[in-house]
C-alpha positions as CSV (number, residue, x, y, z in Angstrom):
1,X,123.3,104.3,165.0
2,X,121.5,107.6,165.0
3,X,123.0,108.7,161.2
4,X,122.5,104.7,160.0
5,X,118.4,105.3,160.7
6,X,118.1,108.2,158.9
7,X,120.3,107.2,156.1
8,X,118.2,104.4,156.0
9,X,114.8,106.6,156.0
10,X,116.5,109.0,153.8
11,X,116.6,106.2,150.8
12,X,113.2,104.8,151.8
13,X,111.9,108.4,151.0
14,X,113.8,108.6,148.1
15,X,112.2,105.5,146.7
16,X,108.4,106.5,147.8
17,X,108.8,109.7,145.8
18,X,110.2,107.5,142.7
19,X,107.8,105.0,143.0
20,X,104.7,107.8,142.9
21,X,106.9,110.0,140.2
22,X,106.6,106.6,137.8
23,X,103.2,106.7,138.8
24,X,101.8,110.0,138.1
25,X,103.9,109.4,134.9
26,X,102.3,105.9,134.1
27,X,98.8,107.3,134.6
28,X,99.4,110.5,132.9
29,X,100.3,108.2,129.8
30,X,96.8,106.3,129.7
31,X,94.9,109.9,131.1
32,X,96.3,111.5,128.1
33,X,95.6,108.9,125.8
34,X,92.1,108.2,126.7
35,X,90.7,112.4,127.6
36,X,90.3,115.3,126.1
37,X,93.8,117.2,126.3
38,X,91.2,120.1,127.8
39,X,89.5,118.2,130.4
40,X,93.2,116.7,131.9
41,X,94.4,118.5,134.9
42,X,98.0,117.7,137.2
43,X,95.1,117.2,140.2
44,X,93.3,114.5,138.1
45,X,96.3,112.2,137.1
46,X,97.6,112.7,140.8
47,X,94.2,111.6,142.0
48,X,94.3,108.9,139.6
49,X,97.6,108.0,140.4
50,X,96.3,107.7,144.0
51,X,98.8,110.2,145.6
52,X,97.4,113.4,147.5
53,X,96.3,116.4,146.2
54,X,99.0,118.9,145.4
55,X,101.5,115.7,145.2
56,X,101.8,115.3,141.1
57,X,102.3,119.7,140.6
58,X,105.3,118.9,143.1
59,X,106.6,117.0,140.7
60,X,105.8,118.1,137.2
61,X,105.5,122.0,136.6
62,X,102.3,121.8,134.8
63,X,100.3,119.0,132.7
64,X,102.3,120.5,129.3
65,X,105.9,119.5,131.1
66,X,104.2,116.1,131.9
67,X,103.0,115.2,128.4
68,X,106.1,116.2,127.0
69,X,108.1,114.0,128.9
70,X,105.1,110.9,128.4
71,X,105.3,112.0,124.4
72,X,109.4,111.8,124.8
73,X,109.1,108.5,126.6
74,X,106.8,106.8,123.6
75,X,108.8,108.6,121.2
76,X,111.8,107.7,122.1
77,X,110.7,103.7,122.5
78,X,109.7,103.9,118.9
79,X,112.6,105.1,117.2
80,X,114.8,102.6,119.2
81,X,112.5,99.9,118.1
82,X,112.6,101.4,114.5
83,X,116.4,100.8,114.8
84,X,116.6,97.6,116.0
85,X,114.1,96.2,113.5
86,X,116.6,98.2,110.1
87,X,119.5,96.6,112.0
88,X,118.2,93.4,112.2
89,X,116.9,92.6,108.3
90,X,119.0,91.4,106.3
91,X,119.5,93.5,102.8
92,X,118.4,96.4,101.7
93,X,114.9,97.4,100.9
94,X,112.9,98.9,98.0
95,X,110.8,102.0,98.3
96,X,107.4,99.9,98.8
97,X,109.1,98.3,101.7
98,X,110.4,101.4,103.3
99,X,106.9,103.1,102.7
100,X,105.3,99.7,104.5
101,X,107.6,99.2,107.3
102,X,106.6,103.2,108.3
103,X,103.1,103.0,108.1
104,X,103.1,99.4,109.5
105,X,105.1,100.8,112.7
106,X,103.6,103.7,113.4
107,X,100.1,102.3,112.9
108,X,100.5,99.8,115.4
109,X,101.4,102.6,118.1
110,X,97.7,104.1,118.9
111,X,99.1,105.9,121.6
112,X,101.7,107.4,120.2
113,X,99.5,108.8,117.0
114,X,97.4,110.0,119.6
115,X,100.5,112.0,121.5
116,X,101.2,113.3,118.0
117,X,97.5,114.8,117.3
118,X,97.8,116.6,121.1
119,X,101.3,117.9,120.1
120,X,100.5,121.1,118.2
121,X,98.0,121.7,121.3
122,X,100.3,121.1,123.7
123,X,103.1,123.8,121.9
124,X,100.5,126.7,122.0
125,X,99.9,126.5,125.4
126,X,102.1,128.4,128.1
127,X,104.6,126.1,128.3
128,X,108.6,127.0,129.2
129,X,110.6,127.8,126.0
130,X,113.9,126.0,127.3
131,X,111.8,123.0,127.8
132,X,110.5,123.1,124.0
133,X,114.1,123.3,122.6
134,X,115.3,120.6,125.1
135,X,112.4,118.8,123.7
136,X,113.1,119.3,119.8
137,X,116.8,119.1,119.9
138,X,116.2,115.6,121.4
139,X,113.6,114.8,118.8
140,X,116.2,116.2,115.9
141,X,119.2,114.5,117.3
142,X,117.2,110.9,117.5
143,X,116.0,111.2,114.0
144,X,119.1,111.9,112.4
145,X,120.2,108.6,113.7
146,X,117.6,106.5,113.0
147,X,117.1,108.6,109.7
148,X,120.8,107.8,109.0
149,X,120.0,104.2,109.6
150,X,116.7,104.3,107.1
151,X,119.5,105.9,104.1
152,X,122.3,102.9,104.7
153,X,119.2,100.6,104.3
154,X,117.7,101.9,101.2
155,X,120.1,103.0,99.1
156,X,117.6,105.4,97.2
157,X,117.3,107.8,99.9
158,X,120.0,110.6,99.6
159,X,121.7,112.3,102.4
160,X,119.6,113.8,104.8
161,X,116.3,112.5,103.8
162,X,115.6,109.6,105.9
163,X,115.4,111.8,108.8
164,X,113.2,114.5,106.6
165,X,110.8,111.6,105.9
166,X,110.7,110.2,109.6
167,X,109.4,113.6,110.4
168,X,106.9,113.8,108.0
169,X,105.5,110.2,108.7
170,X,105.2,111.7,112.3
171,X,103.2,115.4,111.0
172,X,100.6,113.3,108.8
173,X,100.1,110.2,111.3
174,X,99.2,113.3,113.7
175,X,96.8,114.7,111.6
176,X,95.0,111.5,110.1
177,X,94.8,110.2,114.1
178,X,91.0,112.1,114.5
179,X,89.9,110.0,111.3
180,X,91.4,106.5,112.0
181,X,91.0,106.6,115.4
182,X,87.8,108.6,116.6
183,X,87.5,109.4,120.5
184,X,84.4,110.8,122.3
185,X,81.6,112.6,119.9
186,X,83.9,112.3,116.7
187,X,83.3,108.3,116.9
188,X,79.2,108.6,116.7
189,X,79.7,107.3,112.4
190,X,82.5,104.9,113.0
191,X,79.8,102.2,112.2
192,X,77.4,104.0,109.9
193,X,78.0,103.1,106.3
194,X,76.9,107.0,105.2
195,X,79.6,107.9,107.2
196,X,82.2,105.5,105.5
197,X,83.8,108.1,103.8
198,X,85.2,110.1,106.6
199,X,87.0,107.4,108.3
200,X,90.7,105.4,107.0
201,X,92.9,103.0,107.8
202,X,95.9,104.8,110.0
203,X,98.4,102.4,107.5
204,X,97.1,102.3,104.5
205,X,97.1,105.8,104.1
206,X,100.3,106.3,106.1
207,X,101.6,104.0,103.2
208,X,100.0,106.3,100.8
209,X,101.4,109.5,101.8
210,X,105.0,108.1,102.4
211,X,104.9,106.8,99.1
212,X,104.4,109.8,97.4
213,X,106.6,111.5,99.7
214,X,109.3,108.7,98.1
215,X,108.5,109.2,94.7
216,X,109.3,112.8,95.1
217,X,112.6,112.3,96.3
218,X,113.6,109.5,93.6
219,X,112.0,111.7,90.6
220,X,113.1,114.8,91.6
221,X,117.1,115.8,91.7
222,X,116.4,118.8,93.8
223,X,113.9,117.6,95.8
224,X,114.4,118.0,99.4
225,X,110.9,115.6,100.2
């Protein structure tokens, strides 16, 4: 009877350190969507996770291991949306359609253009080097499928491109994030009309960019994008 008990405790405590594991990583999510990557500490998400201090650096090495695996988790939810959505339209599409479809998706995913802006951040600080190729391997791997799935859809893609694009549409929606989508001090001329200038529209000039990424690769026989 002894041995049935603590089985039995044994899998409740299992499942307590799940269920507050999924919480430090749920609040880590909105913590590092909402701060300033500088401000964010393991002890504030645990505290905002409510779980004791010490708890969430039991769990996650250091804030850079947690983003990553929050940035993989968004990531990885986009391209498997990405695929569903090329799998499930009938056709094939034009080059103004692929361009759209991008910046349309991406643009909806505030979050995840945020995760991108952090990223380069996040990669200079002292973070393990095992974990970065874990990380990129992933991040290659997953593209090459969905980019492989972007190529059978439109046909004037070559070999190897749809996943060269997909990465690119990543590296510019991370760097035009602090203009379409101003946090903090950076948001003080969001409604100033002399400030007009220094703000855009996250898809329109996603569109923009992929399209002239696209024109390259049609144009251009040795173009690699």
């Amino acid at each position: 009877m002894g041995r049935l008990i603590n089985r039995d405790k044994l899998a409740r405590a299992k499942e307590q350190r799940e269920l507050r594991k999924q919480r430090i990583l749920e609040e880590a999510g909105s913590i590092f969507a909402r701060m300033a990557y500088s401000e964010v500490t393991l002890d504030t998400i645990g505290q905002r996770a409510d779980v004791e201090r010490g708890v969430a650096s039991m769990y996650f090495r250091s804030k850079e291991d947690l983003f990553l695996i929050v940035f993989k988790n968004s990531l990885a939810e986009w391209y498997d949306s990405l695929e569903r959505e090329i799998r499930n339209e009938d056709g094939t599409w034009d080059l103004p359609t692929l361009a759209s479809f991008l910046a349309d998706s991406l643009a909806r995913r505030s979050v995840l253009t945020r995760y991108l802006s952090l990223l380069p951040v996040v990669m200079e600080q002292d973070i393990e080097p095992m974990e970065v190729f874990r990380f990129q391997r992933w991040r290659c791997d997953r593209m090459s499928v969905v980019g492989d799935a972007l190529e059978k859809k439109t046909p004037y893609l070559k070999e190897g491109h749809g996943s060269a694009l997909l990465y690119r549409t990543q590296l510019v929606a991370g760097g035009l994030e602090i203009a379409s989508n101003p946090r903090g001090a950076a948001a003080f001329d969001r409604d100033d009309p002399d400030f007009a200038g220094l703000w855009v529209d996250m898809a329109t000039e996603l569109a923009r960019v992929i399209s002239g990424y696209l024109g390259v690769s049609v144009t251009s026989s040795t173009s690699n994008l």
